[in-house]
C-alpha positions in Angstrom: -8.6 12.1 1.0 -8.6 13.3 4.5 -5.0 12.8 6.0 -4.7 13.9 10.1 -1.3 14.1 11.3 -1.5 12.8 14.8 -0.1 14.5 17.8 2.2 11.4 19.2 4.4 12.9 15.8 5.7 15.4 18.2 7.5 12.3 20.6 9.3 11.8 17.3 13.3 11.5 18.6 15.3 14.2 17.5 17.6 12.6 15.2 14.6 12.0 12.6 13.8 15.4 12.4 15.2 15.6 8.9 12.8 13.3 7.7 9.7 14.0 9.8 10.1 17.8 8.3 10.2 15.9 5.0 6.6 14.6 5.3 5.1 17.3 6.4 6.0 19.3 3.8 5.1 17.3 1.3 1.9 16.7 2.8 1.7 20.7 3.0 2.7 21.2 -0.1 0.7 18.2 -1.3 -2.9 20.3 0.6 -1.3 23.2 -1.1 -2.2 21.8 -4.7 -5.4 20.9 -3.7 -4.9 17.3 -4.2 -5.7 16.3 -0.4 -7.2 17.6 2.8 -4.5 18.2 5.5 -6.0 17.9 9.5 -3.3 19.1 12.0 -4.1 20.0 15.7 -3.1 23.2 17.6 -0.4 21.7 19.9 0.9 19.3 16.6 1.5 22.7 15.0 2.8 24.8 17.6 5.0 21.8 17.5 6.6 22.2 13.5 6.9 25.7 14.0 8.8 25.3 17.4 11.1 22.8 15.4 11.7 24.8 12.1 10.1 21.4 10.3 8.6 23.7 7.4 11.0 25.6 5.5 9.3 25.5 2.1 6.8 28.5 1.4 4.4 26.5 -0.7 4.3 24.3 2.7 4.5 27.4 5.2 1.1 29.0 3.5 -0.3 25.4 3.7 0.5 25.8 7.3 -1.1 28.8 8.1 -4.3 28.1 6.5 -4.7 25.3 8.4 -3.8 27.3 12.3 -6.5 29.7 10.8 -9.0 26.9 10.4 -8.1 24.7 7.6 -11.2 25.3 5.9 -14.3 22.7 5.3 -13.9 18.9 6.2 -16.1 16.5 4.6 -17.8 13.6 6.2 -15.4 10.7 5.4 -15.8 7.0 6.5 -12.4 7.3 7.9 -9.6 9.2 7.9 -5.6 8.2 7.1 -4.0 8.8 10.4 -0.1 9.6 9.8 1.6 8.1 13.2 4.8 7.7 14.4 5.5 4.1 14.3 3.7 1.0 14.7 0.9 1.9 11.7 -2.7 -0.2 12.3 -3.6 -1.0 8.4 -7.4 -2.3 10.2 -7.2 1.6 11.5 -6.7 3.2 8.4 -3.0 3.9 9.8 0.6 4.9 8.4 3.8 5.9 9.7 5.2 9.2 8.3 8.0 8.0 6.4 5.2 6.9 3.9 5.4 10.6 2.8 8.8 11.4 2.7 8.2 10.4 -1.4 6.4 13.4 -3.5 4.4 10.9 -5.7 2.5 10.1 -2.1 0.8 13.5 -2.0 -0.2 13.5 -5.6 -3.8 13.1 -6.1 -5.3 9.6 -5.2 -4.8 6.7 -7.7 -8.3 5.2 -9.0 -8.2 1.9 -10.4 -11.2 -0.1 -12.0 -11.3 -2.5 -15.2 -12.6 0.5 -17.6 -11.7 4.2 -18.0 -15.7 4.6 -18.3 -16.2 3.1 -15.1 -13.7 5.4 -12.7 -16.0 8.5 -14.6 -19.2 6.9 -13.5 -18.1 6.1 -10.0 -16.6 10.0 -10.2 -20.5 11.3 -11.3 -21.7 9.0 -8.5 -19.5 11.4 -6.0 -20.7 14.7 -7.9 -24.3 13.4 -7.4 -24.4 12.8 -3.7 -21.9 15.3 -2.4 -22.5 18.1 -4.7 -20.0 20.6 -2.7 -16.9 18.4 -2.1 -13.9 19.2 -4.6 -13.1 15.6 -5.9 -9.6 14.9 -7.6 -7.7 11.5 -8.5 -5.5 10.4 -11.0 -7.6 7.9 -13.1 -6.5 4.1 -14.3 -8.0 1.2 -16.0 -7.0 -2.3 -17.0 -9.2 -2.9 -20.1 -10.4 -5.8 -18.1 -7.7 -8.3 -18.4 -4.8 -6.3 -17.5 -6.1 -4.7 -14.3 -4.0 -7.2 -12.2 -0.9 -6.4 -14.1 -2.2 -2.1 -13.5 -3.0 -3.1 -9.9 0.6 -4.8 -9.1 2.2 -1.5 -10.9 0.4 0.6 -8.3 0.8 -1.2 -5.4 5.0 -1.3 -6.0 4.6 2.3 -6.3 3.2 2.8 -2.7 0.8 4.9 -3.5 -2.6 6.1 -2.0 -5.1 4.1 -4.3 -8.9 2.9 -4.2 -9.6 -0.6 -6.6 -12.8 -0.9 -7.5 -13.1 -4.5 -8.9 -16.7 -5.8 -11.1 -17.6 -8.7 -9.0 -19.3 -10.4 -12.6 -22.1 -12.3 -10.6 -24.8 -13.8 -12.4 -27.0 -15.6 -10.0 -26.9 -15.9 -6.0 -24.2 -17.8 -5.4 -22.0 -17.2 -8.3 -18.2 -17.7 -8.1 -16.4 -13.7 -8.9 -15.1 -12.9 -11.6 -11.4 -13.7 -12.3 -10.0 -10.3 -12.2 -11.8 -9.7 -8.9 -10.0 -12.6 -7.6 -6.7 -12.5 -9.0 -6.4 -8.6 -7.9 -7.5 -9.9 -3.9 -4.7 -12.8 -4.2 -2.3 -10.0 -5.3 -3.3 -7.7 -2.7 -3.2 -10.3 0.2 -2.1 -8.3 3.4 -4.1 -5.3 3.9 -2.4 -1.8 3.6 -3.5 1.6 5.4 -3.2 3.4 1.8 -5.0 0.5 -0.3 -8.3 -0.1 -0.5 -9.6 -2.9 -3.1 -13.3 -3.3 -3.2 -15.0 -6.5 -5.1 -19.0 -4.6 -6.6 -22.0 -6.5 -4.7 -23.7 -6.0 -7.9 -22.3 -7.3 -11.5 -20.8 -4.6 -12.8 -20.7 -0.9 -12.9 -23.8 -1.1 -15.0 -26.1 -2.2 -12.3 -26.0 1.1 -10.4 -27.0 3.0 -12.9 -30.6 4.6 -11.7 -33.4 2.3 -13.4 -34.9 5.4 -14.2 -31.9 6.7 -16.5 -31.9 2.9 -18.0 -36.0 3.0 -18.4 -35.4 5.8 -20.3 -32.5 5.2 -22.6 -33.2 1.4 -22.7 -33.2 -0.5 -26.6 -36.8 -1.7 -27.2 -36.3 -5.1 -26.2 -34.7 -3.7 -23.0 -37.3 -1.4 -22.0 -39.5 -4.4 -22.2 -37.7 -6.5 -20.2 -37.7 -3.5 -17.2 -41.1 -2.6 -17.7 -41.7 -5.9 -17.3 -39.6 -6.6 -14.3 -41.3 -3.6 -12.8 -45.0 -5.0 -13.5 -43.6 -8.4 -11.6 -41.9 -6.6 -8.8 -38.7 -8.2 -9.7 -36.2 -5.0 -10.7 -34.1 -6.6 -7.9 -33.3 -8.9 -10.0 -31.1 -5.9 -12.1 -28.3 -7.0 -9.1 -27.3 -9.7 -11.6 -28.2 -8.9 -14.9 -25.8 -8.3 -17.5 -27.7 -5.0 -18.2 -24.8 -4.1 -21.1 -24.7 -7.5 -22.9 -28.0 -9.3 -22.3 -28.4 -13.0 -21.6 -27.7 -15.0 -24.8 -28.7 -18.8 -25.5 -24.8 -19.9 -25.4 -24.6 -18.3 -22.2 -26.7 -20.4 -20.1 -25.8 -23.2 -21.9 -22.3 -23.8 -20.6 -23.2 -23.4 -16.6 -25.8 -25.9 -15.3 -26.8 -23.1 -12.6 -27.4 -20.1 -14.4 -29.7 -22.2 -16.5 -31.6 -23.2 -13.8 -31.4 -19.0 -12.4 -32.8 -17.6 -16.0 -35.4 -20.7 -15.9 -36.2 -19.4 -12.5 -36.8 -15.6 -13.6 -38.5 -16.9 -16.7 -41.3 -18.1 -14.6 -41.2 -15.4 -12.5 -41.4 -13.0 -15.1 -43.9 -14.8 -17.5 -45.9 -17.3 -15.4 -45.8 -19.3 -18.3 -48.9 -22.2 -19.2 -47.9 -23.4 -22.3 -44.5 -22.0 -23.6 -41.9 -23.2 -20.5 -38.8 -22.1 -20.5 -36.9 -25.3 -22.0 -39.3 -24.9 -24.6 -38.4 -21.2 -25.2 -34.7 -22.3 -25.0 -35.0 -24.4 -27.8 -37.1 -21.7 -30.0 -33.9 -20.2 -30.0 -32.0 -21.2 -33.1 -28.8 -19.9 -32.9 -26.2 -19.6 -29.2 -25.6 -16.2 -30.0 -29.8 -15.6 -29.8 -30.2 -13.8 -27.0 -33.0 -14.7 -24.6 -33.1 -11.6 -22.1 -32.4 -8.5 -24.7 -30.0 -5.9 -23.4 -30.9 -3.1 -21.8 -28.3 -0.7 -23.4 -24.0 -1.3 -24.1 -23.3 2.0 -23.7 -24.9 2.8 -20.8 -22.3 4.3 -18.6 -20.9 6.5 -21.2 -24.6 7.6 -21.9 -24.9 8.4 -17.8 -22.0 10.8 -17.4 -22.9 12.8 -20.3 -26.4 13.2 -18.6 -26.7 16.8 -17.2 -29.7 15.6 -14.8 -28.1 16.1 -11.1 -31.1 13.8 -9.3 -32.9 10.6 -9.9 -35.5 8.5 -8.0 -34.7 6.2 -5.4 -34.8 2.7 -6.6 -34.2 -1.3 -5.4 -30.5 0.0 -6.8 -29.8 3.1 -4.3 -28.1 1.5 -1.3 -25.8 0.1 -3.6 -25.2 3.6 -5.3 -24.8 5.3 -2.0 -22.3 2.5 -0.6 -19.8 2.8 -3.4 -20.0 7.0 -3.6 -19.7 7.2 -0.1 -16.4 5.1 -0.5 -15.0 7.1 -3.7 -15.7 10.1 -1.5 -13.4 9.1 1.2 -10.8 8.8 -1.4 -10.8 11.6 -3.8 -12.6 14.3 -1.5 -9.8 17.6 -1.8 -9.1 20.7 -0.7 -10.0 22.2 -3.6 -8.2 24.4 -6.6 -8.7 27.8 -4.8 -5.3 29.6 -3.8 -3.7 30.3 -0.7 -3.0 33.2 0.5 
């Protein structure tokens, strides 16, 4: 993450010295590491060194790499803005005391339901900002317990991206519990927090259609090529691309029927065999009646070595979410300072 120390720091009354000089050496030292990137103006830094606010040698090297340039900054969306008092969460804003704790300046906390999602959103970042050094302490919830991970995190006050499946199925579909008990528990916005509900159903869905085309089970590369023949792969936004459609699924909400009865026809532009009819050919709930198009699909993505794929229906998507990641786990890098 890019941190900027702003230069109203330097109004800070003399009597909180002690614990200014606290936060900016840890956010020094935390640069140092490599596990952030540290902006600090001219006149801000004439400032510390006027004050004797870095002590530390770590922090003092940090310091001077940063008067001599402070090496390459990444385009962010934004950038945390350390200020004096008064912090704007809307602004991406907080006050310096937020750093006088060490596990603040550790690398970024990144939270989603599956340890296999964090690595794909991580690849996502490797793919379209090839030459940032990335860095975050990964998390997951196994699903159901990535309210009780999120509430852990958020008591510890640390810098943290959530990104949340949103588990829709059809235009209109209610989100998925998790998504919605993780936004009740996050509530009032934080500068340090962000908590960000997928536009799509899952992780799955941004995986490049070409990648899925080609690693697709049989009945799954049917259903694509398929959806590509009808000009329908927008439809990939909902579909449960790991798991398939099954019988029993549709059966228990009145408006997903009526949404696979509506790509049925669009995909089919059936005469004789209708969709209810289909429904019923299926014997069993657990018959599926749009295949999967692979369950391991993520895993199977981050092993790929292929660094580019083909724009598709799915690349806005892809672009939104890595640009977000970026903003978060963009670092300094590992490379020593002198």
């Amino acid at each position: 993450m890019v941190i900027e120390l702003t230069d109203r720091l330097a109004q800070c009354p003399v009597e909180n010295y002690d614990s200014l000089s606290i936060s900016i050496e840890n956010l020094l030292i935390g640069y140092y590491e490599g596990n952030l990137i540290l902006m600090i103006s001219g006149p801000l830094c004439r400032f510390i060194r006027a004050n004797g606010l870095v002590r530390n040698e770590r922090a003092e090297k940090a310091l001077r790499n940063i008067e001599v340039g402070g090496g390459f900054v990444p385009a962010v969306l934004w950038r945390l803005q350390v200020v004096l008092d008064n912090p704007n969460p809307a602004n991406h804003e907080v006050d310096y005391h937020f750093f006088t704790r060490t596990i603040a300046v550790q690398p970024v906390a990144f939270l989603c339901e599956n340890i296999e999602d964090v690595k794909f959103y991580m690849k996502l970042v490797k793919l379209y900002y090839p030459d940032t050094p990335i860095k975050a302490m990964y998390y997951h919830g196994g699903g159901g317990t990535t309210v009780d991970v999120f509430t852990h995190l958020k008591g510890m006050r640390v810098l943290c991206l959530v990104i949340l499946d949103s588990d829709i199925k059809y235009p209109g579909c209610r989100r998925g519990d998790t998504a919605r008990r993780c936004l009740t528990r996050y509530r009032t916005a934080v500068g340090y927090i962000e908590v960000k509900m997928l536009d799509v159903h899952e992780a799955e869905n941004l995986v490049p259609i070409a990648f899925m085309k080609q690693t697709a089970y049989r009945g799954g590369k049917a259903l694509l090529k398929r959806m590509s023949q009808q000009n329908l792969l927008n439809q990939i936004v909902y579909y449960d691309v790991k798991s398939g459609i099954k019988k029993e699924n549709v059966l228990e909400d009145a408006n997903y029927m009526n949404y696979c009865r509506n790509l049925y026809n669009d995909l089919y532009h059936p005469r004789t065999n209708t969709f209810d009819r289909y429904l019923t050919q299926k014997r069993e709930d657990s018959d599926y009646i749009f295949d999967q198009v692979k369950a391991n699909l993520l895993e199977a993505f981050v092993e790929d070595e292929a660094m580019a794929y083909p724009n598709d229906v799915m690349s806005p998507y892809r672009e939104e979410i890595a640009r977000l990641v970026h903003t978060f786990v963009c670092s300094r890098g590992t490379d020593p300072l002198n």
